[in-house]
C-alpha positions in Angstrom: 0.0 0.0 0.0 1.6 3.4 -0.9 2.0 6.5 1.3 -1.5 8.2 0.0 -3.8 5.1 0.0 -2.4 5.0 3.9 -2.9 8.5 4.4 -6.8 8.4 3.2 -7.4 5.4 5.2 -6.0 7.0 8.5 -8.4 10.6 7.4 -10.8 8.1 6.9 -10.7 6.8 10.5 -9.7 10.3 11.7 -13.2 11.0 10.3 -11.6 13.8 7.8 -13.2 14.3 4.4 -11.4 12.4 1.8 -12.9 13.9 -1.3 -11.5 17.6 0.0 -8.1 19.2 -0.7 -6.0 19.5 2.6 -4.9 23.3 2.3 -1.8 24.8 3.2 -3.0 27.9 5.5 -0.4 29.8 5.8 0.7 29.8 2.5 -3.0 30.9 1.6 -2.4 33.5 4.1 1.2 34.6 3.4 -0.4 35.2 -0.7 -3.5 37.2 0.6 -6.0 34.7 -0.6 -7.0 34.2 3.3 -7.3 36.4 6.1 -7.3 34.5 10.1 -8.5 37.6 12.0 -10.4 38.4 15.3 -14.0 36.8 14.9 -17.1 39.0 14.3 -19.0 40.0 17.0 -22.5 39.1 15.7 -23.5 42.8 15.5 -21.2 44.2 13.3 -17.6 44.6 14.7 -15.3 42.8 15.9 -14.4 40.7 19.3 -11.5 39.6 21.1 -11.3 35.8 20.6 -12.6 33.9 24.1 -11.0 30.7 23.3 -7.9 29.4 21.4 -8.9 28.8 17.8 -11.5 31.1 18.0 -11.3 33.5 14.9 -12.6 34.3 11.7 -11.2 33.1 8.0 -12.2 35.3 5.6 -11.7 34.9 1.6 -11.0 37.1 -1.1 -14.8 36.2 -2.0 -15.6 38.1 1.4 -14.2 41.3 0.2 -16.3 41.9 -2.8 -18.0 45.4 -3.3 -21.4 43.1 -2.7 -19.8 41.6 0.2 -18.9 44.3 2.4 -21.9 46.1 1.6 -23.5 43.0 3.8 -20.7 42.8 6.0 -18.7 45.9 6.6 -16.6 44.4 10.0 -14.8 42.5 7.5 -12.4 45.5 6.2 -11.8 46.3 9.8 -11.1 42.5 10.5 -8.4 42.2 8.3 -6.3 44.5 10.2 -6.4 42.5 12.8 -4.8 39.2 11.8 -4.5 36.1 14.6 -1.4 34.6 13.6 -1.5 32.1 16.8 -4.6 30.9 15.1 -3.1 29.7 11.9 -2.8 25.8 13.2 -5.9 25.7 14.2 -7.5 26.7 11.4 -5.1 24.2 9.5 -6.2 21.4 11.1 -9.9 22.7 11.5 -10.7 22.4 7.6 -11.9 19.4 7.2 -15.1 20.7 9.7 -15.2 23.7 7.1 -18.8 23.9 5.2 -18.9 23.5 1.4 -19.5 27.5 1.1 -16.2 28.1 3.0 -14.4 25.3 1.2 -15.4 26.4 -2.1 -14.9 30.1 -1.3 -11.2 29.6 -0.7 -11.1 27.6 -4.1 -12.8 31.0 -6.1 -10.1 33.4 -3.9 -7.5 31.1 -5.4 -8.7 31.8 -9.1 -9.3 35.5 -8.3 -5.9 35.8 -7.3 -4.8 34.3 -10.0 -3.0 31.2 -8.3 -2.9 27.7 -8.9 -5.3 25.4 -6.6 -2.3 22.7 -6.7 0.4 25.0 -5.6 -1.7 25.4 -2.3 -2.4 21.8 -1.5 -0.3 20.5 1.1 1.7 17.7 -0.6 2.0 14.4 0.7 4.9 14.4 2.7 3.3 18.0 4.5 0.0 15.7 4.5 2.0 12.8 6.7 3.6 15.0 9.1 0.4 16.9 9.8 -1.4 14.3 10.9 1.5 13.1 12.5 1.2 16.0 15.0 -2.5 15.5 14.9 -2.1 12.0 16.1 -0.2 13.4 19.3 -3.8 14.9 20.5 -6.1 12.1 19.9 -7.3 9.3 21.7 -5.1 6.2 22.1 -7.5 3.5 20.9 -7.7 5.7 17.5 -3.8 4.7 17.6 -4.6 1.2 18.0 -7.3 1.1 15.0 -4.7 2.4 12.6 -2.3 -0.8 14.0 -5.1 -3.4 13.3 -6.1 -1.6 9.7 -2.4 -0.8 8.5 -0.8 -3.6 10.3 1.8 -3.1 12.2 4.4 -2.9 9.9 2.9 0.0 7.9 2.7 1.7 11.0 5.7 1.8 12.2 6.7 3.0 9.0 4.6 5.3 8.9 5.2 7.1 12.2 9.0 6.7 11.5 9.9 3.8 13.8 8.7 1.8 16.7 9.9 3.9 19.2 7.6 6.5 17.9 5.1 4.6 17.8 5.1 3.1 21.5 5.1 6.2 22.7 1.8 7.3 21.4 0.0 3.8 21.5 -0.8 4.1 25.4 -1.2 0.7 27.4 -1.8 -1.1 24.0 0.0 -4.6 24.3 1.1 -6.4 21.1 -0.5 -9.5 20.5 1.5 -12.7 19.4 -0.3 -11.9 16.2 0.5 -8.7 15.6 4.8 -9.5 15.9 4.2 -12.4 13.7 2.8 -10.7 11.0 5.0 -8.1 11.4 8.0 -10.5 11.3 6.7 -12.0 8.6 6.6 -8.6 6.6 9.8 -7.9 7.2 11.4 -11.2 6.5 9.7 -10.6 2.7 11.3 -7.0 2.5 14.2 -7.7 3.3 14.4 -11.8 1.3 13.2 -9.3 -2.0 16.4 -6.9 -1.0 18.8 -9.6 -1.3 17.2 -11.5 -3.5 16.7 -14.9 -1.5 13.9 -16.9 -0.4 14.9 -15.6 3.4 17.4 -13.5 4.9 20.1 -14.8 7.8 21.6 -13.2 10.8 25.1 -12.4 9.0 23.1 -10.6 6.2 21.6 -8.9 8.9 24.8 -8.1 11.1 23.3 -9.6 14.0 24.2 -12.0 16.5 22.4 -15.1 16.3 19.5 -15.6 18.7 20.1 -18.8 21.5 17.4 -21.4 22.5 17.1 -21.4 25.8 21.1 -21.8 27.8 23.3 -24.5 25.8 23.8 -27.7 27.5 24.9 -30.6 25.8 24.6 -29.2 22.6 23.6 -25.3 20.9 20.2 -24.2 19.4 20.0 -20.9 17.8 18.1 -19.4 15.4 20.5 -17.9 12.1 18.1 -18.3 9.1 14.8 -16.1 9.1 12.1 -17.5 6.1 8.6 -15.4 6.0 6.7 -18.3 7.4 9.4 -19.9 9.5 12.8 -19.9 11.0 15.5 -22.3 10.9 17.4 -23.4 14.4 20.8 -25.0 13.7 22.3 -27.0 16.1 26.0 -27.2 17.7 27.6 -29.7 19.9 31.4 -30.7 20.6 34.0 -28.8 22.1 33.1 -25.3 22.5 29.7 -26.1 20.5 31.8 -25.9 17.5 30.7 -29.1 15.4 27.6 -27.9 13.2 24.6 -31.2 14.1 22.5 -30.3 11.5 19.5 -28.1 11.9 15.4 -28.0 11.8 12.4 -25.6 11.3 9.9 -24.2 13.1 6.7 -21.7 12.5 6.7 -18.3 14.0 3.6 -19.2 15.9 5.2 -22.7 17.5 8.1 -20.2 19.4 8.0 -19.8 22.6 6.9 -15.7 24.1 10.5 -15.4 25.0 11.9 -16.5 21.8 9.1 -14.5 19.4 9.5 -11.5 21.6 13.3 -11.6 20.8 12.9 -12.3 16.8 10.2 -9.3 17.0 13.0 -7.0 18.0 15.8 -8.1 15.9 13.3 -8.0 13.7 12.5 -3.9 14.4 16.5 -3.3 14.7 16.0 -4.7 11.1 13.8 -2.7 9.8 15.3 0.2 11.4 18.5 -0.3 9.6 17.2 -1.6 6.1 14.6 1.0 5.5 
């Protein structure tokens, strides 16, 4: 799945329109196309805003002759800019009606511009709602997990450690690191061109069985729906015995927890 089919399935669960352009405010602003000013009072003139966010947006379509006749506060409005309200206006947009949202489209044209030079691209999209996902609830988090899948999503909010820091008291289920091994082990088995990828590709030290005893099981060969354990006996377990496979969910917790995070160094350092 590519970056924007992601990003219109996480507006889609954000509840954010879809079928809208995502505006870049202040450059609509900076280009006089948009004014973010002290809201109206309701008779007139203007007030002094009684909450953050709380301002007016007006168009180029609001200052028409036929406009202001309606609406004289406006030109008095517009010499009162809110700056501080610019991000909230950003990510207020989508709860914008179809007048406003088509108004800033017909200041656009009057001024000349281009709609697509004022449509936040997709890497602005990303980070946006990035930030936006620092201020919502935790479960909304956890929806995006069980629809992108974990390994999507920890690309998408640029690593795991990002990620467990917005995902609350979520725990990981068994399912979620297998499937999420078993993405990675196909990335990276299509990067080298194998049917799997081992440890030493990986630069990693193997992963042990358990403490050796008479003999040494570790895991050195990662395949997407299994891993192989080679085992070791002899003087200083240095005799190869031969070796056997086993499916990601027949490990033990303590052995899938530890292929889960050599499995997120991995995709850390094969991006």
């Amino acid at each position: 799945m590519n970056l924007q089919e992601n990003i219109h399935r996480i507006k889609e669960m954000m509840g954010i329109d879809n079928t809208r352009h995502t505006f870049d405010i202040q450059k609509l602003v900076d280009d006089n196309i948009i004014f973010v000013t002290k809201p109206g009072d309701g008779q007139g003139g203007i007030a002094e805003p009684n909450w953050d966010g709380d301002c007016s947006v007006i168009t180029l379509d609001n200052l028409t002759d036929e406009e202001i006749e309606l609406n004289p506060w406006r030109l008095k409005a517009i010499k009162h800019p809110l700056p501080n309200c610019i991000p909230f206006v950003q990510d207020g947009q989508s709860e914008w009606s179809d007048e406003k949202y088509h108004q800033v489209i017909s200041s656009i044209k009057r001024a000349g511009g281009d709609i697509k030079d004022y449509i936040m691209n997709l890497q602005e999209q990303t980070n946006r709602i990035k930030q936006m996902m620092g201020v919502i609830n935790e479960n909304k988090v956890v929806d995006i997990i069980q629809e992108m899948g974990l390994y999507d999503a920890i690309r998408y909010f640029g690593g795991y450690d990002n990620l467990t820091k917005i995902m609350g008291d979520y725990v990981l289920s068994n399912d979620d690191m297998i499937w999420f091994i078993m993405d990675v082990v196909k990335h990276l088995s299509d990067k080298y061109n194998d049917d799997g990828v081992s440890v030493w590709d990986l630069d990693m030290t193997p992963i042990r069985l358990g403490e050796p005893d008479e003999e040494l099981q570790q895991i050195e060969w990662f395949n997407p729906d299994f891993v192989t354990i080679d085992v070791y006996d002899g003087k200083d377990y240095s005799r190869h015995k031969g070796s056997f496979t086993e499916r990601y969910e027949d490990l033990d917790d303590n052995t899938l927890d530890e292929v889960f995070l050599c499995m997120v160094d991995a995709l850390e350092n094969n991006k």
